[in-house]
C-alpha positions in Angstrom: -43.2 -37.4 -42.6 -41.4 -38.3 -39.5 -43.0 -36.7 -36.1 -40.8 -34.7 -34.5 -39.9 -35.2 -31.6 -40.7 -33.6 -28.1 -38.1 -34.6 -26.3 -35.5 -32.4 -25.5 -31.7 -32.6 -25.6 -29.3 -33.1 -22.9 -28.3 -29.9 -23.9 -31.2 -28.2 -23.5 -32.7 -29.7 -20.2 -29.2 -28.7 -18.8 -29.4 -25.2 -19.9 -33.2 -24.8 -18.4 -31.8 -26.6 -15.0 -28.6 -23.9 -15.3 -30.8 -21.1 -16.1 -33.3 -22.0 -13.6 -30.3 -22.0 -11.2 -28.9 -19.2 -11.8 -32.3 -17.3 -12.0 -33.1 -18.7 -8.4 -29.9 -17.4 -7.0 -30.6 -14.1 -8.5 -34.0 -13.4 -6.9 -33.7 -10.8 -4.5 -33.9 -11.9 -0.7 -37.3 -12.4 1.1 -38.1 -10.8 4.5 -39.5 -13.3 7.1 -42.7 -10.7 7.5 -43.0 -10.3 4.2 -43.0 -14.8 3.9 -45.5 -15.1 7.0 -47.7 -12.3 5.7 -48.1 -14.3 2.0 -48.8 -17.4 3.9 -51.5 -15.8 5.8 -53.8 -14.7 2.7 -55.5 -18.1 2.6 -56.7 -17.6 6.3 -60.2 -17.2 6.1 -61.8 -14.9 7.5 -58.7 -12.7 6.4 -56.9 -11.6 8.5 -56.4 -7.7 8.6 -53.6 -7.0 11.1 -51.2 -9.6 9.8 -48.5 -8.4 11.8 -50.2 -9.5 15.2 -51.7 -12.7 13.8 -51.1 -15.5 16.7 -51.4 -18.8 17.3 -54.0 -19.2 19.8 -56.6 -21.5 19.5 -56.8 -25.2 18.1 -57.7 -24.0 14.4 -54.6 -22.3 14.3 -52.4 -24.8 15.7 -54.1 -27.1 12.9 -53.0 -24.1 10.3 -49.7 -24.5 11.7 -48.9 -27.7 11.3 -50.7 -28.1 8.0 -48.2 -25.2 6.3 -45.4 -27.1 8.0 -46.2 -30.4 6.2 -47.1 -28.3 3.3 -43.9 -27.0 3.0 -42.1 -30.2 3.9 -43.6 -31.8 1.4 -42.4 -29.5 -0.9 -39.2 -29.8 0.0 -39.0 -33.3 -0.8 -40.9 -33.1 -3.7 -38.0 -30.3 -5.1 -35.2 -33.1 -4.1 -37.1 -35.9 -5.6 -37.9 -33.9 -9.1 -34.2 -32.6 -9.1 -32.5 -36.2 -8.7 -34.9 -37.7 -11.0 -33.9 -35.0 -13.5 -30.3 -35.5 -13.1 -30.6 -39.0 -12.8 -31.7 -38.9 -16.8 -29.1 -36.3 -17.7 -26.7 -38.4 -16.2 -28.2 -41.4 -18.1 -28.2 -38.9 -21.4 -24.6 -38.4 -20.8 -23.7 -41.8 -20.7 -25.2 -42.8 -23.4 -24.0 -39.9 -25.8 -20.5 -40.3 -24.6 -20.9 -44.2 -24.9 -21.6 -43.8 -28.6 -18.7 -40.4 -29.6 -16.2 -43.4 -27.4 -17.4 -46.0 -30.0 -16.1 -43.7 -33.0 -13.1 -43.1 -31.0 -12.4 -46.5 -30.9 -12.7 -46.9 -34.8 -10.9 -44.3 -35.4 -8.1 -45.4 -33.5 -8.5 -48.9 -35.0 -8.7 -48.1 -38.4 -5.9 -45.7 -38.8 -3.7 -45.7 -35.4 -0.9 -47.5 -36.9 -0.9 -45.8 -40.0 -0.4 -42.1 -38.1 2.6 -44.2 -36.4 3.9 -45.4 -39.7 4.1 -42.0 -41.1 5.4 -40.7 -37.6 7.9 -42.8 -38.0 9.4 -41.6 -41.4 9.6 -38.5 -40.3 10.8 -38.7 -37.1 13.7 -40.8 -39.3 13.9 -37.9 -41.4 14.1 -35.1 -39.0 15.4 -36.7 -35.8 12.9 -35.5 -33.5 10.9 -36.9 -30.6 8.1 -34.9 -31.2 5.8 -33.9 -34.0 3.2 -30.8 -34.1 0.6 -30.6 -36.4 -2.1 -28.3 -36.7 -4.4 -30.6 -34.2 -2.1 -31.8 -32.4 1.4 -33.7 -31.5 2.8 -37.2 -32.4 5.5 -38.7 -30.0 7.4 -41.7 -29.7 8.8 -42.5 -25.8 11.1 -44.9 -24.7 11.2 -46.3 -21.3 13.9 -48.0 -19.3 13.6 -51.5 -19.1 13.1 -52.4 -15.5 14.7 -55.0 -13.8 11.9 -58.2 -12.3 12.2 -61.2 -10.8 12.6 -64.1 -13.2 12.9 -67.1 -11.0 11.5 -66.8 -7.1 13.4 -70.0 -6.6 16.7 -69.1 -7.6 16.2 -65.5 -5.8 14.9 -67.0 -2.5 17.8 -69.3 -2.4 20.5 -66.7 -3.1 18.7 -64.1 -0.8 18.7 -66.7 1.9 22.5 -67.9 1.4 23.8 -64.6 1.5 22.0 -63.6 4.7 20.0 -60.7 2.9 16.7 -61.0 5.7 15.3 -58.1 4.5 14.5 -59.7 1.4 13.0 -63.3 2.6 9.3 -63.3 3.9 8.3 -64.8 7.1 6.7 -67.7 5.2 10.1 -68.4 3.3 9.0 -66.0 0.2 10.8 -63.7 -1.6 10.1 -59.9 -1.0 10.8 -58.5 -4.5 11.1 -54.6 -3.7 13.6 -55.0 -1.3 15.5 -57.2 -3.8 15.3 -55.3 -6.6 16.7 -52.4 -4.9 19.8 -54.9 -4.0 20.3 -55.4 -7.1 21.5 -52.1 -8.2 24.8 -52.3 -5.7 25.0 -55.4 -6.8 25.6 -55.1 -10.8 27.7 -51.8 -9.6 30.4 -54.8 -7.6 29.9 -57.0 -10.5 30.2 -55.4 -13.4 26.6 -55.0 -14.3 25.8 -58.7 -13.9 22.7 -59.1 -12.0 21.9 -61.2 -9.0 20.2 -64.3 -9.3 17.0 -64.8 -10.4 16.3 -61.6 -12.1 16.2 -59.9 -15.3 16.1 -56.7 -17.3 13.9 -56.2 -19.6 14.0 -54.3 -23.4 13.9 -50.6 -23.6 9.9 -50.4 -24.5 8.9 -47.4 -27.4 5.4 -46.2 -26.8 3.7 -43.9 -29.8 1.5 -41.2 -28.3 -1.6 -38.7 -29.8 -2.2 -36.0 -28.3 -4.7 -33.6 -29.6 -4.9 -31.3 -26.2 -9.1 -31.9 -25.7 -8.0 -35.5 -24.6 -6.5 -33.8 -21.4 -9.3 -31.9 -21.2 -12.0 -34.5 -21.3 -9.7 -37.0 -18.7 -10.2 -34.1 -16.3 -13.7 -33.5 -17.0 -14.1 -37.3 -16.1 -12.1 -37.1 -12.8 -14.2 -34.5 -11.5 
């Protein structure tokens, strides 16, 4: 029979370090007499009148200091044990999400472009952009086709012999933004013929899944 094992979740360590949290904030606040009179218990001989306890000789000084460090010490200790515990959460999380990404990918790799198949019978069928099922939405987008350079040569050249400055680097090169954005009073003067040395590319169709927890969890990721 397998041992079962001791270690705990990623859940459940969060929920102890949560709980632990919360159960610190909680706690009501401590008056600084009441602090400096719990400190003082382990003065020996006790002290009776706590309230007029001074520092006035060297033993006390020694006391002093050594609560100081004491406390200190803690201190570190608490920011130590803390990133050490979230430094294996972390590690947890990473690992757990490393292996649900894995079936993702499967998933998607496996049956993807069957979804799309079907999408796209009924998309045929109905004549919409969108599908909703119970889980979620299919959709099928279509972008623009932009218009890039296709020859640097041929676009320099032109740029240059038609005085266009704004679109010709200091080193003789062809600033493409600038050039681009020519372009479009250009094919307006010419009958939608572009300058040369660029193109237009297709119209692109992209298929998109969407089952709402996907936005969720690239938000979850961002923060």
């Amino acid at each position: 029979m397998a041992k079962a094992s001791t270690e705990l979740s990623y859940e459940e360590q969060l929920r102890i370090a949560l709980e632990t949290e919360a159960d610190l904030w909680d706690r009501e606040p401590v008056s600084i007499d009441r602090v400096i009179s719990d400190m003082l218990e382990d003065i020996e001989p006790v002290v009776e009148n706590r309230k007029v306890f001074v520092i006035d000789t060297e033993d006390r000084v020694e006391w002093y200091l050594s609560k100081l460090s004491e406390y200190q010490a803690e201190i570190i200790g608490i920011d130590q044990s803390t990133d050490a515990l979230i430094a294996r959460l972390e590690k947890q999380r990473s690992s757990i999400k490393s292996r649900v990404n894995t079936k993702i990918k499967a998933l998607e790799y496996k049956f993807r472009h069957q979804v799309e198949e079907i999408c796209k019978k009924i998309f045929g069928e109905t004549g919409e952009k969108t599908h909703y099922f119970k889980w979620g939405t299919c959709s099928f987008r279509t972008t623009k086709g932009k218009i890039v350079i296709d020859s640097r040569e041929l676009a320099l050249k032109f740029a240059e012999d038609n005085c266009l400055t704004e679109c010709v680097g200091v080193t003789k090169n062809i600033i493409v933004k600038p050039y681009v954005s020519f372009s479009k009073n250009y094919m307006l003067s010419h009958k939608g013929q572009l300058p040369p040395g660029l193109k237009l590319n297709d119209d692109e169709t992209s298929f998109k899944v969407s089952t709402g927890t996907d936005d969720l969890t690239n938000d979850l990721d961002e923060d």
